[in-house]
Structures are given as structure tokens and as C-alpha cells.
N, C-alpha and C positions, 0 to 999 in steps of 0.2 A: 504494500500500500504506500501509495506517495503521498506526500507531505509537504503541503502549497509554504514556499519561503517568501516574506514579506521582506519586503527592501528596505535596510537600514540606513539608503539615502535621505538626506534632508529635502532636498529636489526631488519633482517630480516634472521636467519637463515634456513641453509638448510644442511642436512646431505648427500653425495652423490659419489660417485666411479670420481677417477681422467682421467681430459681428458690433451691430449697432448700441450692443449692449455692451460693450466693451468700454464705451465713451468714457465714465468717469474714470477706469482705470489709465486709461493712453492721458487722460486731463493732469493726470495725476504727475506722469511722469515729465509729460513735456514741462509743466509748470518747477518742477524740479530744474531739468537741463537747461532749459531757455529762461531761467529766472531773469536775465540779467538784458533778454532780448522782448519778443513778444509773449512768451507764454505758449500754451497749446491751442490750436484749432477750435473754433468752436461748434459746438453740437453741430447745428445748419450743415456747417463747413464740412465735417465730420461725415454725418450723414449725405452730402452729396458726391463723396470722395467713393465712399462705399458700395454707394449707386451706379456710380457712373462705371467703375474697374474695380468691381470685387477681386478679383486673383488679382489684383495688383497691392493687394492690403493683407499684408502678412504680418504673425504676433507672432510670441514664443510666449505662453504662457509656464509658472510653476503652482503646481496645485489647484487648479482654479483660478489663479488673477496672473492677467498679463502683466510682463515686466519687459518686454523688448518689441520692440516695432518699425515695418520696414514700409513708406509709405510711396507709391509711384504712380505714377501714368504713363501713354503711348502717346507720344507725338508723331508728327511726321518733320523729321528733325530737316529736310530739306527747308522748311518756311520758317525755319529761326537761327539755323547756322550757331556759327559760335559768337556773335556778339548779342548777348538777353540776360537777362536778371533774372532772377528769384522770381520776383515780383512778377512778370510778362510769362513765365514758363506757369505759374500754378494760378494766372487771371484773378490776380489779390485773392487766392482764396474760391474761385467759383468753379473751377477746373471746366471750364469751357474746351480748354486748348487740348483735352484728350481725346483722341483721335485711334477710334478701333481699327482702322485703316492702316496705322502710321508702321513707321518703320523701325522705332526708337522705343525702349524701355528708358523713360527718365526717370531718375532713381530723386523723389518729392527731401525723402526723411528718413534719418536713421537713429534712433535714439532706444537706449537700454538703460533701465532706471540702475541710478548709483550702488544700491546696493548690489547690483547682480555683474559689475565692469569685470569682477577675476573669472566668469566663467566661459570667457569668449564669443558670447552671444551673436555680438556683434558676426561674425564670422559665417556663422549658420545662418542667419537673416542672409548675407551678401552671396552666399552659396544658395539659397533657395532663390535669389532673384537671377543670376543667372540660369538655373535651370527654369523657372518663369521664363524666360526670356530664348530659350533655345527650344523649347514647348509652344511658343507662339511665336517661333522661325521670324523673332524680329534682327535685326542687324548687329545693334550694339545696346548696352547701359552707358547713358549717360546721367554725371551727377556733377553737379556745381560743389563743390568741396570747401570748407572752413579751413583756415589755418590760425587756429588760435594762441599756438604757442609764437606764433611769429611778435606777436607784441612785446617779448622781451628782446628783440633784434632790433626791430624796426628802425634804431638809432643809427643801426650798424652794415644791414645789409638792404640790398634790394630785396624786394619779394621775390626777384627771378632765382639770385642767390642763394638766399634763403630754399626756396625750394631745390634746389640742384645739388646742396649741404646735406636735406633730410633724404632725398633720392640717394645721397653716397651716405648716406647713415650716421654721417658727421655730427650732426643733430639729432634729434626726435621731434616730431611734430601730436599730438594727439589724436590727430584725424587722419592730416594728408599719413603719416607714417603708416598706419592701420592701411589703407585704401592703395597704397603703392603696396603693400605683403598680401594684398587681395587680388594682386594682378592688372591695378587699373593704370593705365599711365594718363600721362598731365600732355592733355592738347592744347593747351596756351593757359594764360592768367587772367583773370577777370577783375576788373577794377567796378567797385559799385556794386555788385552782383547781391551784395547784402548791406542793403548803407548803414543799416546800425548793431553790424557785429563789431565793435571795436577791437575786441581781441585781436581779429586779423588784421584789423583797419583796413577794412572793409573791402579788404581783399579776396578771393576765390580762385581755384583751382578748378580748371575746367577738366573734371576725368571721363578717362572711356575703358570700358570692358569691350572686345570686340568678340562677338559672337561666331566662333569660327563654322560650326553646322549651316551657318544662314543661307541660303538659297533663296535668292531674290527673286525666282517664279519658278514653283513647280509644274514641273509639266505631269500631264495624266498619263500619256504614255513615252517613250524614248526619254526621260530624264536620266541626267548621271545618277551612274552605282554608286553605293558606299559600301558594298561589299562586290568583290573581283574574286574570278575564278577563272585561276591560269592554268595550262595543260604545258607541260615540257616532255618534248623526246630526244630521251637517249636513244642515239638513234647507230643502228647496225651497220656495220659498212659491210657491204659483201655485193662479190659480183652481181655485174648487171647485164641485159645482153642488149639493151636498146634503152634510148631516153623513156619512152611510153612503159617498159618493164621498172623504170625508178619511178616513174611519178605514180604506178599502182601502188607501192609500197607508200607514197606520202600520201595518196587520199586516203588509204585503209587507215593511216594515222590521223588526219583531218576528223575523218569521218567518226572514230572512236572518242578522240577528245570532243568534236563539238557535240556527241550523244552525252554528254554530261552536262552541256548546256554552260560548255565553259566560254569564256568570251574572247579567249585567245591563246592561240596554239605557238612554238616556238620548235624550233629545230634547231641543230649545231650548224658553229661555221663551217663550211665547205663541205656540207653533207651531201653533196653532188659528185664528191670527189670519184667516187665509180665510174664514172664518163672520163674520166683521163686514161683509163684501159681500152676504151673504144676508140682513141685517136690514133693507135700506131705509131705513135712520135717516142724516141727514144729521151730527146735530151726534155729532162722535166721543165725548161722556161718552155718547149716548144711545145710540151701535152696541156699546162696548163692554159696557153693564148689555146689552141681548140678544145678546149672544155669553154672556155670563154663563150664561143660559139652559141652556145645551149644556153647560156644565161637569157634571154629576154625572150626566148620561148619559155622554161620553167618559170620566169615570172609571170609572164600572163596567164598560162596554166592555173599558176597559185591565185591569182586573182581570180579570178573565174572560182577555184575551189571556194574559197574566201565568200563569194556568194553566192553560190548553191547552198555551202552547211552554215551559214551564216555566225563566222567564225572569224576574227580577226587573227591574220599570219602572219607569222613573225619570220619572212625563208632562209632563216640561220645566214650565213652570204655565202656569195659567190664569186669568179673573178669578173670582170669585166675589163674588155679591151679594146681600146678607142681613142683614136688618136695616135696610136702608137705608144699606148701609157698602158699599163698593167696595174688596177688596183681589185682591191678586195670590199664589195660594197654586202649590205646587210637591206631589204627592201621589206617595208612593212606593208602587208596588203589587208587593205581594211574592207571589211564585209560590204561597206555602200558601196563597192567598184572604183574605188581611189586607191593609188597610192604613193610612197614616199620610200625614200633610201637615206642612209648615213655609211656613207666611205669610212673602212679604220684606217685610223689616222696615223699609227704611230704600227710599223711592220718591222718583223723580228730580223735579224740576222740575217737567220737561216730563209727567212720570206722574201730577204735581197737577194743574197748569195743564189741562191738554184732558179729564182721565179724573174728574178728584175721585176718585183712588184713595190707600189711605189705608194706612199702615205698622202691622205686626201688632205683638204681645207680648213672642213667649214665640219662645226656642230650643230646637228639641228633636235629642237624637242617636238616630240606627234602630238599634234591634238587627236585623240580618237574620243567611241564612246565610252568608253571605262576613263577616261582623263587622259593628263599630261605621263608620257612613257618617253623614256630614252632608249637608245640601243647604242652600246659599247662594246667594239667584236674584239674580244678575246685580251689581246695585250692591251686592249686601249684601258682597259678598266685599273691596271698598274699603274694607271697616270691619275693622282687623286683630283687635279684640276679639274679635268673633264667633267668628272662626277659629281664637283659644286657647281661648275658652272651649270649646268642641266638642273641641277637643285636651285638655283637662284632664278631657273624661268619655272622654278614650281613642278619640274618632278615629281609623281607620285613611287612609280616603279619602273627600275632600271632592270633591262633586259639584256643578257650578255653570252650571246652563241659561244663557245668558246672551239678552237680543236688541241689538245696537247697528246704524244706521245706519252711522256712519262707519269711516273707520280708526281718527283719534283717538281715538272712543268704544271701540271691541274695542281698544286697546290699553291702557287704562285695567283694564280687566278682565282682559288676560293678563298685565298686570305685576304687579298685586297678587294674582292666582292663584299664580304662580309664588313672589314673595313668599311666599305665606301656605306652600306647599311646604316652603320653607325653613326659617321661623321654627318648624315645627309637626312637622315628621317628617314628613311626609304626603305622599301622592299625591294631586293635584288634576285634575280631569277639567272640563274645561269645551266647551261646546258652543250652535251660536247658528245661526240659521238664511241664509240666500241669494236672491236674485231681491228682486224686485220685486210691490207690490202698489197697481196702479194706484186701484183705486177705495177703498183704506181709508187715512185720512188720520189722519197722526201715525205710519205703519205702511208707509208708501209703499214704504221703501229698505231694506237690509240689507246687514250686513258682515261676512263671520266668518271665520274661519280656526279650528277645533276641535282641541283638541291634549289631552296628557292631559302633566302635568308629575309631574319625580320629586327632592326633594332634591339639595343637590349635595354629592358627595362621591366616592368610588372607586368602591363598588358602583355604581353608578347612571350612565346614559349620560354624556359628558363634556359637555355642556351640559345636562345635567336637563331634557329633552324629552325623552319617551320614542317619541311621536307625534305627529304635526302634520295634519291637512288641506290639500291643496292651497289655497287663499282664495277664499272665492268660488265652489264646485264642488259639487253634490249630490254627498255620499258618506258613508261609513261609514268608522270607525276600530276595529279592535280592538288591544287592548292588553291583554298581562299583567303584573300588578302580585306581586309578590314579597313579602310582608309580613315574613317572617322580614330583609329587609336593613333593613326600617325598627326591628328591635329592634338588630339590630346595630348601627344608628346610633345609636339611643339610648344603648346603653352603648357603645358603643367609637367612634362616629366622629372624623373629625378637629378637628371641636368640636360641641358636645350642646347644642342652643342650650335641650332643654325643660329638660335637668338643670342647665341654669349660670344660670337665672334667677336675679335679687338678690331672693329672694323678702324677705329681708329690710328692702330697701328699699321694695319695691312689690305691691299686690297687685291682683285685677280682680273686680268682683263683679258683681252684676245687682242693679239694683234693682226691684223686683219693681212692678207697677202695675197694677191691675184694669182689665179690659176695661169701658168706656165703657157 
């Protein structure tokens, strides 16, 4: 028999939307905090607050009587920008200016009666208005912020100073300091915003929470995913006796991954390689220019696959020769019947030495339907630049054919894959092909183990592998990727490695070089 334990806490708290009966206890408290200003709302005022944005009127009660309260409305922040007061944002008191339409959570009020300041109250109010606010897919929180401690300065620093001290934590402030450790930052200073808060002299801090979930028009159908489901093949290298006998082996793989209803399929670099035994060319610069050959029929092909199974392909790459140049390009074919390529940029040695194959320009990021993807073939992923710069136009996931020989070599490339994971927010998917190919040289061997990596931190598997391949095994990997945890990481992980760069110290640019 169980035996019900009654809670030896003093608290009993409870988080919950304001009722009208609440009035004299919020009178209570505001008349506390704001002794020294106007006091608390009155009833009328109260009661049309309530009316107009119920979920925007949030308490924390303990035991029956509120002690904390978060008061807001919706504007449509485009028709007041940043220059408005207090006074113009809440219509002295009528809240006219709320707007169920709008785009904006304006954060009215925040106050927690004196006795209850050590149990952080303040914090779960400011956490439940953001989830308010991602719940009704508005943009941002914005709040006009007090700085009250500033009035022991005021002799000494500017307001700007002053605030830029409490940001480096050189100071404390009582409010702005709370509201920068709640993630809000300071979009400029307001002068007036409160004319009879002396404390600040009559200063304000204009803050913003930015709502990273926000989607500014959902659509009913074709909107972006927040959840992706990738298919990678490890893919077999074994004779072939005709192009048409390799491209049945890549639809049976098209066709298998998009039956899972994945949204895009990848293959290794030079998984074409087969077609260099069909040219009869001894010296391998001259098998791989007619494997060349075959490239812009297998890409149409792939396109064409791409929308029949309605399946975005990723054709691991191939060579391409033109001009008289030899490179090695990677082509993403997208299920609308479009598509796009990315040249690797940076080629091995061994990629000069036997091929005269030659390192492209330019980096480009895809818009598809799943988002912003990169593609980095093989060595380029060694090169951490690449992998930020694709991250600073908003990268979600980096896709990287790879082909290596050995172990050492596939290991080079899953350590700075995962690497680049890390540094970038990002999911990286890499893939490389298996077997053996006796009659094409410099192509002989292969090594892969295909896995799909995921940052490290809480959300995310506890070694940021999401998937692996057996090594060495024809197979397929599907995997879903979760993009909402990669905003979450962004603003809230256990460290933000894109937000804490010393941009101040450093930056990375491209230098731009016309094609030969």
C-alpha cells in the first residue's frame, strides 16, 4: 500500500494566464514596485488588458495569491519602429494599439512582488513569453527596458557606456543585466521613453528576443520542412558492361531511398568510375577525359530520375571536360527539373599527378525544398573556410561525396566533417563508395564507412553520429535531421560557436579570380 507524501515546501507555485479577479493582488504588487512612479493599472485598465489579449496576461501564483506578472500585447511593430514611448505603445492605458494581426509580442510589464526576487521568477515569466510568442508564430519580443541603476553613473558615463559596461559585466544593472542573461539584446536607447522614471533619467533600452521558429507565411501545402530525411549510398563499385547497365543500379537506389519518402538521395564522388573500363585508354589522364564523355548524359538521366520518384539528387560528381580543363564537379538535381553544380575546389596530389585535373572558383549555396545545403567533394571539406563561409549564407546541411582508398584517407575526411559539424551548427552527411576496380588505375581500391554527423551538445545523439554505415558494405543510410535543434543551438546551446566568433579580431572573405 502507498502512502500519499505531502510536500514540505513553503511554495507552492503555479504558472498561469491572468483572471479579473486577480486585480487586487497585481494592485498590490505594482503599488509596491512602482511606488516611486505611477503605481498599478487601474481596474478599467486592468480589465481591458485582459479582454482585449488574455494569453498575453501571464501570473505565477504561490498558494492561491499571485506574486509575479508578465503583462503584453501584439502590435504590428512595422507602424511604430523604434522611435515610441511607453506612453504611445500601451494608448495611456486603453490598449487600442493591440493588434491580433500584428507581428510583434511587446513585452507591457514585468514585475515580481519583493518578497519573492530570490526565486527567479522573473525568468519563468520571460520563458513562458517567449514560448507565447513562438505558439503564435509572431517575429520577435519587444520591451522598452528601465535602467535604474544607471542613476549612480549618470555623473560619469553616457547611457551608451553605461550600457556597453553592464553588457561586459563590468557593472550590474537590475533590469537591463536580468534581460541581456535572458537572451535579449539592446537595438538602440531611448531617450523619454519613460519621463518620470528618474532612476534611469528617463532613459530606456530598447530590447528584442528574436523568435527564430517565425515563419512569416505559412503555406498549406509545399512549405519548408523542419524535419529532413536524407538517404546516402554507399555505393559498390563493380563492373559494368554499358552506361544504361550503371544507371539501372542508380535508379534501383533512387527508387529505394525515395520509397521512404526521403527528400534527398546522395551518392559518392566518382561513383561513375566503372565507365573508365569501357574506354580502352590505357594512360588514366586519357580514361578519365572519356569517362568525361558520359557526364551530361548521366546528369540528365538523374534529373529526369529526380522527377519521376520525386526525390532531390545529390550525383556524388563526376569529371567534366571543356575547354580543354579537366575538373571534378558534384550536380544537384532537384525534383522541380532544375538544376545546379559546385566544382571541388581544392584537388589532391594524386588528382594532379595521373588526371591533370584542375580546382574550380567559385562557392555556391542551393536553395532547395528542404533549405539552404552545400556540397563539398571530398578534400574540399579539409578546408575549414569553405565550410563557414556556406554557414554565413545560412547553411543548414552540408553534403560531402567523398572517394578515399585507405582508412587513413576516409579518416581525414570524417574528422574534419564532423569538425566542420561542430564549428558550423550543421549536419554533415558524407558518403564514399566500396569494392574494388580491377582494370581502372589510380581507382583500383576503396574505403568508406558513410555516416551522417550532428553537432554536439544535448539535443543531439551523445557522440554527434546520428548514422554510420557498416565499412566497407553496399548499403543505404536514412536519416532525419531536425533543423529546429540547430536554431536552438544557435541561440541557446551550451556554447554558440557561430555567435561567439571575435568577429572583431578576424574576418574571412573570398577573393574573387576570373576563370582562366
Amino acid at each position: 500500500m502507498s502512502e500519499k507524501i505531502e510536500s514540505t515546501s513553503e511554495h507552492r507555485l503555479l504558472l498561469r494566464q491572468l483572471e479579473l479577479k486577480d486585480y487586487n493582488e497585481v494592485k498590490e504588487i505594482m503599488d509596491l514596485v512602482y511606488s516611486n512612479m505611477d503605481g498599478a493599472w487601474t481596474r478599467k485598465q486592468f480589465s481591458s488588458l485582459i479582454k482585449k489579449f488574455p494569453e498575453g496576461q501571464i501570473c505565477i501564483e504561490d498558494k492561491g495569491k499571485v506574486v509575479a506578472v508578465a503583462l503584453s500585447l501584439i502590435v504590428d511593430y512595422a507602424e511604430w519602429g523604434d522611435k515610441h514611448t511607453y506612453e504611445e505603445i500601451v494608448d495611456k492605458g486603453n490598449f487600442k494599439t493591440h493588434d491580433p494581426e500584428g507581428d510583434t509580442l511587446y513585452g507591457i510589464d514585468v514585475f515580481v512582488h519583493s518578497d519573492y526576487r530570490n526565486l527567479r521568477l522573473g525568468r519563468r515569466l520571460y520563458d513562458a513569453r517567449k514560448e507565447l510568442c513562438e505558439k503564435l508564430n509572431l517575429r520577435a519580443i519587444i520591451a522598452g527596458g528601465r535602467i535604474p541603476g544607471y542613476k549612480n553613473y549618470a555623473d560619469k558615463l553616457t547611457p551608451a557606456k553605461y550600457i556597453e559596461m553592464v553588457r561586459n559585466k563590468e557593472l550590474s544593472d537590475p533590469v537591463l543585466s536580468f534581460q541581456l542573461s535572458n537572451d535579449f539584446h539592446v537595438r538602440r536607447i531611448l531617450k523619454g521613453y519613460l519621463p518620470d522614471d528618474k532612476e534611469s533619467r528617463a532613459y530606456a533600452t530598447l530590447l528584442e528576443w528574436i523568435n527564430v521558429y517565425y515563419e512569416a507565411k505559412d503555406k498549406l501545402i509545399g512549405g519548408k520542412k523542419t524535419v529532413v530525411r536524407i538517404g546516402i549510398v554507399q555505393w559498390q563499385m563493380r563492373a559494368v558492361k554499358s552506361l544504361d547497365d550503371m544507371m539501372q543500379q542508380i535508379e534501383f537506389y533512387v527508387d529505394t531511398v525515395s520509397s521512404y519518402k526521403s527528400d534527398i538521395v546522395v551518392f559518392p564522388e566518382f561513383f561513375n568510375a566503372p565507365l573508365m573500363a569501357l574506354t580502352n585508354e590505357e594512360s588514366p589522364s586519357e580514361a578519365i577525359r572519356s569517362m568525361a564523355e558520359y557526364t551530361d548524359e548521366i546528369r540528365e538521366r538523374m534529373i529526369h530520375l529526380a522527377l519521376s520518384y520525386n526525390i532531390n539528387i545529390i550525383a556524388g560528381s563526376m569529371p567534366e571536360y571543356y575547354d580543354n580543363k579537366l575538373h571534378n564537379v558534384s550536380y544537384l538535381c532537384r525534383r522541380d527539373g532544375t538544376y545546379d553544380k559546385q566544382y571541388k575546389l581544392h584537388v589532391t596530389p594524386d588528382e594532379s599527378h595521373y588526371w591533370g585535373m584542375r580546382g574550380g572558383h567559385k562557392l555556391k549555396i542551393f536553395d532547395t525544398d528542404i533549405g539552404k545545403i552545400g556540397i563539398l567533394i571530398c578534400y574540399d571539406v579539409e578546408f575549414p573556410e569553405l565550410a563557414r563561409m556556406l554557414s554565413d549564407m545560412d547553411m543548414k546541411i552540408l553534403f560531402v561525396p567523398f572517394w578515399t582508398d585507405t582508412k587513413n584517407a576516409y579518416l581525414r575526411v570524417r574528422l574534419c566533417a564532423q569538425a566542420r559539424a561542430i564549428e558550423n551548427e550543421c549536419y554533415v552527411a558524407i558518403t564514399g563508395s566500396v569494392g574494388n576496380l580491377p582494370k581502372v588505375e589510380n581507382m583500383d581500391i576503396q574505403y568508406s564507412q558513410s555516416a551522417v554527423f550532428s553537432p554536439s551538445d544535448f539535443a543531439f545523439p551523445h557522440d554527434a553520429v546520428i548514422a554510420e554505415a557498416t565499412p566497407n558494405t553496399e548499403m543505404t543510410l536514412i536519416a532525419d535531421l531536425d533543423l529546429d535543434l540547430l536554431k536552438d543551438l544557435n541561440t541557446g546551446g551550451s556554447v554558440r560557436n557561430l555567435k561567439d566568433r571575435r568577429k572583431d579580431l578576424y574576418n574571412l572573405s573570398w577573393v574573387l579570380r576570373k576563370e582562366e
